[in-house]
C-alpha positions as CSV (number, residue, x, y, z in Angstrom):
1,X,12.5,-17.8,-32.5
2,X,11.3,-14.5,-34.1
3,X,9.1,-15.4,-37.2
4,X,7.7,-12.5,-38.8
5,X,7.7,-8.6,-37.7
6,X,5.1,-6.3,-39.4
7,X,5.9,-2.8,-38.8
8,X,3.1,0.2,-39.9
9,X,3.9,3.7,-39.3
10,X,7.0,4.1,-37.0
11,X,9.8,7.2,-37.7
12,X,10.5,6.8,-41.3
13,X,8.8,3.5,-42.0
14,X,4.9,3.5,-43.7
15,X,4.9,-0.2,-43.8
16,X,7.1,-2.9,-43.5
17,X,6.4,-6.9,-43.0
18,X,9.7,-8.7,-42.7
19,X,9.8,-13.1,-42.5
20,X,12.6,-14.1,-40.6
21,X,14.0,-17.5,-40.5
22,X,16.7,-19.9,-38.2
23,X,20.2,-19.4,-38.8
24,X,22.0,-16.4,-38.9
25,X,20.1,-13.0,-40.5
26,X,21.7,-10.4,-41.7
27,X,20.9,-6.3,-41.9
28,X,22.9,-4.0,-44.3
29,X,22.5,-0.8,-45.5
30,X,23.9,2.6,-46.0
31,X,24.5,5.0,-42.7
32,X,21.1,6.6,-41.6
33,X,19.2,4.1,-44.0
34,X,16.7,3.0,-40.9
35,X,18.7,-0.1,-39.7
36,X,18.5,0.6,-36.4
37,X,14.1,2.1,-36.3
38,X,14.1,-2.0,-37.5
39,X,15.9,-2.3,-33.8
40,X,13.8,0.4,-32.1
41,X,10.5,-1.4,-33.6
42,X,11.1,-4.6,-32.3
43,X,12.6,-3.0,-28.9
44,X,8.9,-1.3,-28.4
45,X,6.6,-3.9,-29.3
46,X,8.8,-6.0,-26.3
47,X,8.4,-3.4,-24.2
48,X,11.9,-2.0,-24.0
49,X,12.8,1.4,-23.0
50,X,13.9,3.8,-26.5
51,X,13.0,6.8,-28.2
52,X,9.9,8.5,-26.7
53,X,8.5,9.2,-29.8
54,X,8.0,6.9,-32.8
55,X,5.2,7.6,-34.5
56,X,5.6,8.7,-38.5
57,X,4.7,12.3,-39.1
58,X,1.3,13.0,-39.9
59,X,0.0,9.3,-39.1
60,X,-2.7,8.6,-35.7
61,X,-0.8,5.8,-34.1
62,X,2.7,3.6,-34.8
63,X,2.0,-0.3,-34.6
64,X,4.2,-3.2,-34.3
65,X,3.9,-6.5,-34.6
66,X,5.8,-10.1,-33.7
67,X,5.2,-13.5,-33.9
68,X,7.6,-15.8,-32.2
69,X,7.6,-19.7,-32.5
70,X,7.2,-21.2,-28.9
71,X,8.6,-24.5,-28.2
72,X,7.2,-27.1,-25.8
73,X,8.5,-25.8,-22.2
74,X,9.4,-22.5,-23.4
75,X,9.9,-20.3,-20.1
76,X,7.3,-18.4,-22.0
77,X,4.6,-20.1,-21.7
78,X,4.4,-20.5,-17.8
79,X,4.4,-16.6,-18.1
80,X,1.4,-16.7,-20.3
81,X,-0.4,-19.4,-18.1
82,X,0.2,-17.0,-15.2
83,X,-1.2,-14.5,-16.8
84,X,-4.2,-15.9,-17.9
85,X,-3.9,-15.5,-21.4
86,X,-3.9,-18.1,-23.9
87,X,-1.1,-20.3,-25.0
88,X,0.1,-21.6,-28.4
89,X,2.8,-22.7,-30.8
90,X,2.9,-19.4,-32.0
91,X,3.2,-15.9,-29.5
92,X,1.9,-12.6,-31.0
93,X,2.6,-9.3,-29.3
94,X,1.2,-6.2,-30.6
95,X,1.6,-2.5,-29.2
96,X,0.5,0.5,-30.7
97,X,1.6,4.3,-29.9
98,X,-0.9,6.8,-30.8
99,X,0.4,10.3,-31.5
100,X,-0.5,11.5,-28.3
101,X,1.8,9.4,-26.4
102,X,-0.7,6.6,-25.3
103,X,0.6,2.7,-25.3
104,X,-1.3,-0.6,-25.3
105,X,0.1,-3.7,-25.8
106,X,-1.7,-7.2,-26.6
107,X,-0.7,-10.8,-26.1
108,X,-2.4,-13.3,-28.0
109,X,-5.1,-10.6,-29.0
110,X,-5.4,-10.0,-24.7
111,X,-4.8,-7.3,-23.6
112,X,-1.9,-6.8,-21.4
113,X,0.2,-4.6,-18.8
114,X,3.7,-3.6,-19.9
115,X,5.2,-5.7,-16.8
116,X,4.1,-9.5,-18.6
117,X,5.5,-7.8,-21.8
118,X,8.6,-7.2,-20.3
119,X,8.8,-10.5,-18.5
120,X,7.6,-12.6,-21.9
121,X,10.4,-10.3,-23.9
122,X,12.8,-11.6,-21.6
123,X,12.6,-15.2,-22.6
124,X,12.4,-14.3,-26.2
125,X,15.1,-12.0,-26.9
126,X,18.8,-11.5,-26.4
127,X,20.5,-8.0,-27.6
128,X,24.0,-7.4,-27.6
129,X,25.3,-4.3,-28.3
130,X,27.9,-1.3,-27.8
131,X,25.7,0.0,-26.0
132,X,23.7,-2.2,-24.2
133,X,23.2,-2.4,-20.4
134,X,20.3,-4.7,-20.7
135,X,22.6,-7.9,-22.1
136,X,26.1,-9.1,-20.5
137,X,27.5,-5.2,-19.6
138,X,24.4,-5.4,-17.1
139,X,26.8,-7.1,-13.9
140,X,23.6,-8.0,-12.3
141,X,23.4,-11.0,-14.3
142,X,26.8,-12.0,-14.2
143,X,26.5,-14.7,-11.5
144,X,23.6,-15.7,-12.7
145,X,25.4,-16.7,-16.3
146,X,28.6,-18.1,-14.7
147,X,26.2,-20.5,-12.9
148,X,24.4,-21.1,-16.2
149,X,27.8,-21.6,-17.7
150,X,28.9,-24.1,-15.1
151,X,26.5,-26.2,-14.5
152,X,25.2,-24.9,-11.1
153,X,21.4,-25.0,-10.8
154,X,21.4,-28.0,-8.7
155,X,23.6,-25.9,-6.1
156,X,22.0,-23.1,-6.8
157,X,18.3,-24.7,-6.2
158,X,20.0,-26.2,-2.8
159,X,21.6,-23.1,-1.7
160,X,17.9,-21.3,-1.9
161,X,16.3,-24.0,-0.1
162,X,18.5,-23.5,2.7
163,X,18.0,-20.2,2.9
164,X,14.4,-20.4,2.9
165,X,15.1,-23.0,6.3
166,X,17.2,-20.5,7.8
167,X,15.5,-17.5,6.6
168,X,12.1,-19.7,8.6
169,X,14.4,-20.8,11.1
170,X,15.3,-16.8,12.0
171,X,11.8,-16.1,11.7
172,X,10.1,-18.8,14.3
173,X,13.2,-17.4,16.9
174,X,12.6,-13.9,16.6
175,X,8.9,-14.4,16.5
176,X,9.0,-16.7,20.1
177,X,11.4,-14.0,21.5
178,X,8.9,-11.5,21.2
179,X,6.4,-13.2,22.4
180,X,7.9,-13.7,25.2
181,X,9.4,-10.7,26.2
182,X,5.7,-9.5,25.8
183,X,4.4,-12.1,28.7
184,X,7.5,-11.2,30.4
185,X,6.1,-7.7,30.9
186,X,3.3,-8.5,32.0
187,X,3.8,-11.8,34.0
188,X,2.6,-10.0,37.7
189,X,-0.9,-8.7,36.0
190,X,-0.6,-12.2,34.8
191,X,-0.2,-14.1,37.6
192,X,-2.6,-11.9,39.8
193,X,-5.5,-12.5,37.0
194,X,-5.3,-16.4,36.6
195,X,-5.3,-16.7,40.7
196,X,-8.3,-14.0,41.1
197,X,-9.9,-16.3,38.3
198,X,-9.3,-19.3,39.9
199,X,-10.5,-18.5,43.1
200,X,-13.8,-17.1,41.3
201,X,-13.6,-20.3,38.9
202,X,-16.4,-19.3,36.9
203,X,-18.4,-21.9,34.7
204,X,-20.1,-21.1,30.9
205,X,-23.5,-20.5,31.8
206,X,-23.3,-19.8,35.3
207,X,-24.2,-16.2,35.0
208,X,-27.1,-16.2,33.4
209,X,-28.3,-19.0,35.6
210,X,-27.1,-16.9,39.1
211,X,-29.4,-14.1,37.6
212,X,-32.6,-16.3,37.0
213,X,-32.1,-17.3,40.4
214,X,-31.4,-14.1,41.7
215,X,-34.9,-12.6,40.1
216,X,-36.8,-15.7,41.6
217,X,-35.3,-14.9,45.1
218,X,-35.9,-11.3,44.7
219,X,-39.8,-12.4,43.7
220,X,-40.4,-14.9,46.3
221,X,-39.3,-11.9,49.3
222,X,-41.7,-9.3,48.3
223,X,-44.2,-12.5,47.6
224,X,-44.0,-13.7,51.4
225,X,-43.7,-10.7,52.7
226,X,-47.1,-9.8,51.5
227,X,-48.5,-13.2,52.8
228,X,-47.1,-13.0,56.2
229,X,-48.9,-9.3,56.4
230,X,-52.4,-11.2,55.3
231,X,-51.4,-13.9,58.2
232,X,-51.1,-11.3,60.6
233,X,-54.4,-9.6,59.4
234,X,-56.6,-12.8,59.5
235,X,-54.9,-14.5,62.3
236,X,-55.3,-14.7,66.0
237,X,-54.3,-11.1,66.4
238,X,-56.2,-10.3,64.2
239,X,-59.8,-11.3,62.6
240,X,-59.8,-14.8,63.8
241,X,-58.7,-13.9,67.3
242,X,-61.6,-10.8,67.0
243,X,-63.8,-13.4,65.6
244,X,-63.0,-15.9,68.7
245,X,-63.6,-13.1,71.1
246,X,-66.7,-12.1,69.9
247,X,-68.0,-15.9,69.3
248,X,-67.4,-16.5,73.2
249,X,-69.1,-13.0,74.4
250,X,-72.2,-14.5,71.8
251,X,-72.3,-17.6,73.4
252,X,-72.0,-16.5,76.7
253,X,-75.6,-14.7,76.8
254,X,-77.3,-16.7,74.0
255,X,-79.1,-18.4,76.4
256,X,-80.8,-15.2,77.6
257,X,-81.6,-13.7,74.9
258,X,-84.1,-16.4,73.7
259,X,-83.1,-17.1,70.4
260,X,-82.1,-13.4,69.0
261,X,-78.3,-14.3,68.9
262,X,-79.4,-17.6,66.4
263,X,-78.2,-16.1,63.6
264,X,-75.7,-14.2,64.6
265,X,-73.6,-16.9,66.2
266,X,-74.5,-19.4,62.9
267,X,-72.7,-16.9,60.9
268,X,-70.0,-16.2,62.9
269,X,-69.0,-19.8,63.5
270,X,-68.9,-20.5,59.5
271,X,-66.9,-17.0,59.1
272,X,-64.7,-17.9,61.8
273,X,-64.3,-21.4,60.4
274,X,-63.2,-20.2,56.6
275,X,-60.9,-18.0,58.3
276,X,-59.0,-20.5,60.1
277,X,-58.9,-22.7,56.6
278,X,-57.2,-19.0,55.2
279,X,-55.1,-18.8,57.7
280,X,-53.8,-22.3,57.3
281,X,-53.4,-21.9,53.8
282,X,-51.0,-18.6,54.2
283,X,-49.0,-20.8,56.8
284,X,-48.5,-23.5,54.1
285,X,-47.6,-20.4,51.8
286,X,-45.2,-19.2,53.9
287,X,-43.5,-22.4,55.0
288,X,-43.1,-23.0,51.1
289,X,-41.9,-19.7,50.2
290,X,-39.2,-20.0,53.4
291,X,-35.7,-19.9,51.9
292,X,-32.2,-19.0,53.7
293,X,-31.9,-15.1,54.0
294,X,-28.7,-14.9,53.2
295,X,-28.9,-17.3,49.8
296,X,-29.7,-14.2,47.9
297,X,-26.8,-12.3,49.6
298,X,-24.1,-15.1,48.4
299,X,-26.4,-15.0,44.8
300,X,-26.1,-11.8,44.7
301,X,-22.4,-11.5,45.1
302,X,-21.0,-13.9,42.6
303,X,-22.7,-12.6,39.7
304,X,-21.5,-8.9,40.9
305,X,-17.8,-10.7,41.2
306,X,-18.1,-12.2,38.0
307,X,-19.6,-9.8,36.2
308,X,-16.8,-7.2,37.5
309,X,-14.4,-9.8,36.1
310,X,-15.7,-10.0,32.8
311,X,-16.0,-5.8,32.8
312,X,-12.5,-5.7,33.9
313,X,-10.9,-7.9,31.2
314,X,-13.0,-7.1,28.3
315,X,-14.7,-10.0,27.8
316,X,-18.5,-11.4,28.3
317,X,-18.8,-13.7,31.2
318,X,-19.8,-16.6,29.5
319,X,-15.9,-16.3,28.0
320,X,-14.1,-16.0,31.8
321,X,-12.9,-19.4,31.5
322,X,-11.8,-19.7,28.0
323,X,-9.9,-16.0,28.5
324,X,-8.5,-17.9,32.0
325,X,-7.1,-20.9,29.7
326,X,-5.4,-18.4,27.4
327,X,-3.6,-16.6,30.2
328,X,-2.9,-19.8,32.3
329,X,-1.3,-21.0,28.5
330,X,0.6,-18.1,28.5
331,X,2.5,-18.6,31.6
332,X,2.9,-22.0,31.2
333,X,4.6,-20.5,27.7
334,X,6.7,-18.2,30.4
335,X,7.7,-20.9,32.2
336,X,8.8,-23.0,29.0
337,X,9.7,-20.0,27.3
338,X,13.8,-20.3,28.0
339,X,14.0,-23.9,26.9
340,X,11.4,-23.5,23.9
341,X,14.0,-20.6,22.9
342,X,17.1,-22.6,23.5
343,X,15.6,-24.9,20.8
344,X,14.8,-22.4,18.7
345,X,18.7,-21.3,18.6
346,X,19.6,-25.1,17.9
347,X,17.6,-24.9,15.1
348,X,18.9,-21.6,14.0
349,X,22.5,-23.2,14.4
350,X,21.8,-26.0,12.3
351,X,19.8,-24.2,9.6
352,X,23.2,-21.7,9.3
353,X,25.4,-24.7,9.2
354,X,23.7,-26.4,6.9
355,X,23.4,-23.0,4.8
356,X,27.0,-22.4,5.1
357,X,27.6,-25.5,4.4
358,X,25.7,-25.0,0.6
359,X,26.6,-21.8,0.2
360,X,30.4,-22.8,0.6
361,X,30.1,-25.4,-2.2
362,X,28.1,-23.3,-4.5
363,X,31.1,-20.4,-4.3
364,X,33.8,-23.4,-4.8
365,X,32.0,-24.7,-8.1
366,X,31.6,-20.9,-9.2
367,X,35.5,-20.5,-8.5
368,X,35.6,-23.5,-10.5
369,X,33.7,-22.3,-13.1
370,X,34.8,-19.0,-13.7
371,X,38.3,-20.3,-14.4
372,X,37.2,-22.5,-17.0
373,X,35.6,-19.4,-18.5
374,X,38.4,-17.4,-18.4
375,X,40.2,-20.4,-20.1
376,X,37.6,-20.6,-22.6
377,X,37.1,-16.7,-23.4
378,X,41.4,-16.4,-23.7
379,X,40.8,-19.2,-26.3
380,X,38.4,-17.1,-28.3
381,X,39.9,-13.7,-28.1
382,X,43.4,-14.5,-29.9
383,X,41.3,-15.3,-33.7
384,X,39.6,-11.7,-32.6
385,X,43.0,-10.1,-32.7
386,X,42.9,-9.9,-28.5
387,X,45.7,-12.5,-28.1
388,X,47.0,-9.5,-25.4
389,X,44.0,-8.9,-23.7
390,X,43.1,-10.6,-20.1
391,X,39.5,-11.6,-19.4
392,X,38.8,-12.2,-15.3
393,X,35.7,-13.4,-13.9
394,X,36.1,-12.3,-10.3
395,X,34.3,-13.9,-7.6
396,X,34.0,-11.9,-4.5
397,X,32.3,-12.7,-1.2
398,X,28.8,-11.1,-0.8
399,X,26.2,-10.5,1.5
400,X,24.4,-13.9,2.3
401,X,21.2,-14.4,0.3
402,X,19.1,-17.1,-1.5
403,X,21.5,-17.1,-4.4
404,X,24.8,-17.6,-2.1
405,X,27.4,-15.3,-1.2
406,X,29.2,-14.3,-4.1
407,X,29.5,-11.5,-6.0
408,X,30.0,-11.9,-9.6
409,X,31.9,-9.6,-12.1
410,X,33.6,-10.1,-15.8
411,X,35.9,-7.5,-16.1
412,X,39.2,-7.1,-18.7
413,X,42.9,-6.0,-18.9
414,X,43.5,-4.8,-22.7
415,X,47.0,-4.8,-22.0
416,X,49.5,-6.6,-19.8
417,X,50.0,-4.9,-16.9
418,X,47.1,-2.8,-17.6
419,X,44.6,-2.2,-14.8
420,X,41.0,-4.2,-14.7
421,X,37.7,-3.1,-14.9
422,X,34.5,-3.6,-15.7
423,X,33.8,-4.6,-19.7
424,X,32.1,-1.2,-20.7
425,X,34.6,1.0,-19.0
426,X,38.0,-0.4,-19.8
427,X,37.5,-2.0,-23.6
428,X,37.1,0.2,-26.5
429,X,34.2,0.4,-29.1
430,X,35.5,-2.3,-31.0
431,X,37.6,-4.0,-28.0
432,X,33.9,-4.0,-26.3
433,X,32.9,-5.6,-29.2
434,X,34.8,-8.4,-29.6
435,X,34.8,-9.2,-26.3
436,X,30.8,-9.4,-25.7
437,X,31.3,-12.0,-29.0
438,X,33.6,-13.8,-27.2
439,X,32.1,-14.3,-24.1
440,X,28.5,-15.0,-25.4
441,X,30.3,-18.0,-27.7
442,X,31.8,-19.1,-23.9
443,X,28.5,-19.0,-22.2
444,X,25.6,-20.1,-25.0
445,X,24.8,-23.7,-24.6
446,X,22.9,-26.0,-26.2
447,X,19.2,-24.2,-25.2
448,X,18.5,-21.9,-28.2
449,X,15.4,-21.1,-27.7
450,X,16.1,-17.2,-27.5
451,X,16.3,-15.2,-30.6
452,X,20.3,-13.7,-30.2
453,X,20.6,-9.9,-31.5
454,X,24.0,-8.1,-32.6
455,X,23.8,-4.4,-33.2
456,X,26.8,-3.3,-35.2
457,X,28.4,-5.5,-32.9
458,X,31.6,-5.9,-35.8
459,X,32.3,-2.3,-35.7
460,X,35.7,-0.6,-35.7
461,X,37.0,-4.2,-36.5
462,X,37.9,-5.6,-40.4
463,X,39.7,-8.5,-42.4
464,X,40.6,-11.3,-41.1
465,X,39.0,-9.9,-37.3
466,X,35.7,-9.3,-39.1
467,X,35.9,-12.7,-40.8
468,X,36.4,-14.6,-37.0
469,X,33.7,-12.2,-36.0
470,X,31.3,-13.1,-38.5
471,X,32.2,-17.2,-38.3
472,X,31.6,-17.2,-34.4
473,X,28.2,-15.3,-35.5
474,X,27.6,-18.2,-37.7
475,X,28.2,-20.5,-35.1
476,X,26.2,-19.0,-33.2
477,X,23.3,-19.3,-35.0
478,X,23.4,-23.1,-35.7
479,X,21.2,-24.4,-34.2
480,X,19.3,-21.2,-33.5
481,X,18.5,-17.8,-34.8
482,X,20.8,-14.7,-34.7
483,X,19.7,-11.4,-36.1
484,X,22.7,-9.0,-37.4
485,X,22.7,-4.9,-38.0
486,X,26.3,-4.7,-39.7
487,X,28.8,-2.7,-41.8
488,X,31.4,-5.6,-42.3
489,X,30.8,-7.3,-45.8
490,X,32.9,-10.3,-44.0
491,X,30.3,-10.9,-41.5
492,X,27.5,-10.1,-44.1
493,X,28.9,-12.8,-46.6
494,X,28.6,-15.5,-44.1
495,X,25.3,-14.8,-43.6
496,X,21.7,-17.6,-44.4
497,X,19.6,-14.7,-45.1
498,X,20.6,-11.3,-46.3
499,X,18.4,-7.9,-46.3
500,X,19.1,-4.4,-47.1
501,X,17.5,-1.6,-45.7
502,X,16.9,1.2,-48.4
503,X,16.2,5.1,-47.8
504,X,13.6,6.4,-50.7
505,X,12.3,9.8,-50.9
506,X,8.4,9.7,-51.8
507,X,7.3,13.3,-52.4
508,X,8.4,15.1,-49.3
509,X,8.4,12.2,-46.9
510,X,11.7,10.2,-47.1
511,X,10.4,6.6,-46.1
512,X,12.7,3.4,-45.3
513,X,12.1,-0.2,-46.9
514,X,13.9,-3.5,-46.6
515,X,14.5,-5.7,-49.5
516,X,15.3,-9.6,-49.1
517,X,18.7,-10.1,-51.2
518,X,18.9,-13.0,-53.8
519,X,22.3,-14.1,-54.4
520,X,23.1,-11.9,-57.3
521,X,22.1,-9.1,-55.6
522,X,24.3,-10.2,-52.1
523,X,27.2,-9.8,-54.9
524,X,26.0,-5.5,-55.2
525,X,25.3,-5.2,-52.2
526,X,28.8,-7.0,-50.2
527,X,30.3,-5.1,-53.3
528,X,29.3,-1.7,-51.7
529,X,30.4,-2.9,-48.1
530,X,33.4,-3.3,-49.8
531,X,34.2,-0.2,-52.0
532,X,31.6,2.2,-51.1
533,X,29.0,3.9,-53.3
534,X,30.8,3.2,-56.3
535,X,30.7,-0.5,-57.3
536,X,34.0,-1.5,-59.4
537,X,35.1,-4.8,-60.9
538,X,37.3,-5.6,-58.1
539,X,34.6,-5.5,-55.6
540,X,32.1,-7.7,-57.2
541,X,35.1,-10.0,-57.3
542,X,36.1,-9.6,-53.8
543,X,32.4,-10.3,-52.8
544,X,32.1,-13.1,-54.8
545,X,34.9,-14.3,-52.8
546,X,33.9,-14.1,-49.6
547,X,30.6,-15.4,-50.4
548,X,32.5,-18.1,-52.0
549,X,33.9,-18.7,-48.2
């Protein structure tokens, strides 16, 4: 419910603070008096689309401001929690408009983007007008109204959550279809890679421990092969066998050369003896440096073959049998890919029957409902003087969606006979009018939360019309809070709270004020309504009596 609106520097107005209470609120005022800037003000500091500029002549910035009431569970307040900003019984916005065209809005004293003011305005604001396309002429909300009007959130909640399963449903099919029209493309390279990986069957690890072995093989070659060279130095081809020879030719003639070959042959037997122990040594080298000549061959070429393997499919070699899992899972997907689709498509099936299936009883209960409706707004058009009028809610099949598929439309015949249309192109001003009154007495219920506003909704219509206008206003607003701009002094006489919205000159500024009406002063001013500028006898009289009821 709206509480208070200040307003400080917007078209005509310097400063204005206004109190609002429940019930039903009334504005009057002479033509051009500012009734409608009060509109425009409150419009703006919700965030609504109006005049472009609002800021008084020769002031720095326009301001608005209004506090709401918030109720416990007020939509409002999961907006605010989503927003971060802080929650309370009471909801301040605040938006200023500097000359220069810049806007800033605040929740809460937080600052805030124009999309949360629009979302939090609407949950706190209802505005009904001749002209409005943002209330029940908008026909994007019309299904969304008959539902509210009938009852139909449970169907409605059930509808979307099979949607959602079909809408998932779809999305799993088309997904596995893909996928495997993708392996289907490439099921030879597929094939061909798992059985050149399986023949290889490379282990984690086994490449770097081929390699170690590899370098120890290659070390150990070039290692013997410079032992058997020292062999064949120091053996008997070569300095033991020289040493043998020359030992025996020594020997042979020692004993005639009386002692002169002593030494000699001493020396040469120890030589000849440490290089037999060498050359014994190298043969135990050798024998434990032997290996198979062809082990570092076969070495050699697996880790060429697997490291070609792991060049040829991107990946390191550690990861050639993880990548050989994935592909051998992917044909084993090939292979089960038909019957995993056919039970994807049974799924599909019985996520659209079961769809249909909601959707069908969700567009019977709205059938349902919009007759009662159209019972319900006949009922309240004959006291508006439309006794010849025919309201229709038409209910016409859609695309499928999460709400259903129905399209919704109110539309009205002024006239037997007469074709039917939409509610802002077939009905008159006042026609338009009455039947926007109408229907929103059909479709409020008992939630009145939201603050309902009427602008000059009673025009064009007068006596005993005006007076059911201003009575289903009233009703309206038990309960709850309606705000009225009006010219009908029935309407205004039925009202909880009166003001009048006064034009003064100050100097050369003309400025606009709004004065709360005690009930002498209702009498003047429903007086005017009545008669015009000049206030006669009669008037006050007739005032008297409709405030009298």
């Amino acid at each position: 419910m709206l509480r208070a609106l200040e307003i400080r520097d917007i078209l005509i107005i310097d400063r204005l603070e206004l109190a609002f209470r429940p019930g039903l609120n009334v504005l009057t005022g002479e033509t051009g008096a500012g009734k409608s800037i009060l509109l425009d003000s409150l419009g703006f500091v919700l965030g609504w689309r109006g005049r472009a500029e609002l800021v008084r002549q020769g002031a720095e910035q326009g301001e608005v401001v209004a506090e709401f009431d918030l109720a416990e569970g007020h939509p409002a307040r999961a907006i605010l929690q989503d927003a971060g900003i802080p929650e309370d019984d009471s909801l301040i916005l605040r938006r200023v408009n500097t000359a220069d065209g810049r806007k800033t809005a605040w929740v809460n004293d937080r600052r805030c983007s124009g999309e949360v003011l629009r979302r939090l305005s609407e949950t706190l604001v209802e505005l009904h007008g001749q002209h409005d396309d943002r209330g029940l002429l908008d026909p994007k909300g019309h299904r969304a109204l008959l539902d509210e009007y009938g009852g139909l959130g449970g169907l409605v909640a059930e509808t979307r959550r099979t949607w959602r399963d079909l809408r998932e449903a779809r999305k799993a099919e088309t997904a596995a279809r893909a996928a495997l029209d993708e392996v289907r493309a490439e099921e030879e390279f597929l094939r061909h890679a798992v059985g050149e990986l399986d023949k290889l069957a490379p282990e984690p690890g086994e490449e770097e421990e081929l390699d170690r072995r590899r370098r120890l093989m290659q070390a150990a070659a070039k290692i013997r092969e410079d032992i058997a060279r020292a062999h064949a130095a120091l053996g008997l081809d070569g300095a033991e066998g020289a040493m043998g020879d020359a030992l025996r030719w020594m020997e042979g003639v020692a004993g005639q050369a009386e002692g002169t070959l002593d030494a000699p042959l001493d020396a040469v037997g120890r030589a000849l003896g440490e290089v037999s122990d060498a050359v014994a040594g190298l043969e135990t080298a050798l024998e434990q440096l032997d290996f198979n000549p062809h082990e570092l061959e076969e070495v050699e070429e697996r880790l060429f073959a697997i490291r070609g393997l792991a060049r040829k499919h991107g990946v390191l070699p550690d990861d050639l049998a993880e990548f050989a899992d994935g592909l051998r899972t992917r044909l084993t997907a090939l292979d089960q890919g038909d019957a995993d689709l056919a039970q994807l498509a049974r799924q599909v099936a019985g996520a659209e029957k079961t769809y249909d299936a909601a959707a069908t009883a969700l567009s019977d209960a709205r059938s349902e409902a919009a007759i009662r409706l159209d019972r319900a707004v006949t009922t309240e058009l004959a006291p508006l003087k439309m006794e010849r009028a025919v309201f229709s809610t038409q209910v016409t099949p859609a695309d499928p969606g999460p709400e259903g598929r129905d399209m919704v439309a109110f539309t009205v015949a002024t006239n037997p006979g007469a074709p039917a249309g939409p509610l802002g192109k077939i009905a008159s001003g006042g026609e338009l009018s009455r039947f926007m009154l109408a229907l929103k007495v059909c479709l409020t219920g008992e939630d009145r939360g939201m603050t309902m506003i009427f602008d000059e909704i009673d025009r064009g219509v007068g006596g005993a019309t005006a007076d059911a206008v201003g009575r289903r206003l009233a009703s309206l607003a038990q309960g709850g809070q309606v705000l009225v701009v009006t010219h009908s002094p029935q309407v205004a006489a039925l009202a909880a709270h009166h003001w009048r919205v006064e034009k003064r000159v100050s100097g050369e500024q003309t400025l606009s004020t709004v004065v709360p009406l005690a009930e002498a002063d209702r009498v003047d001013e429903i007086a005017r309504m009545v008669s015009g500028d000049t206030i006669t006898d009669e008037a006050r009289a007739a005032a008297r009596a409709l405030l009298a009821g």
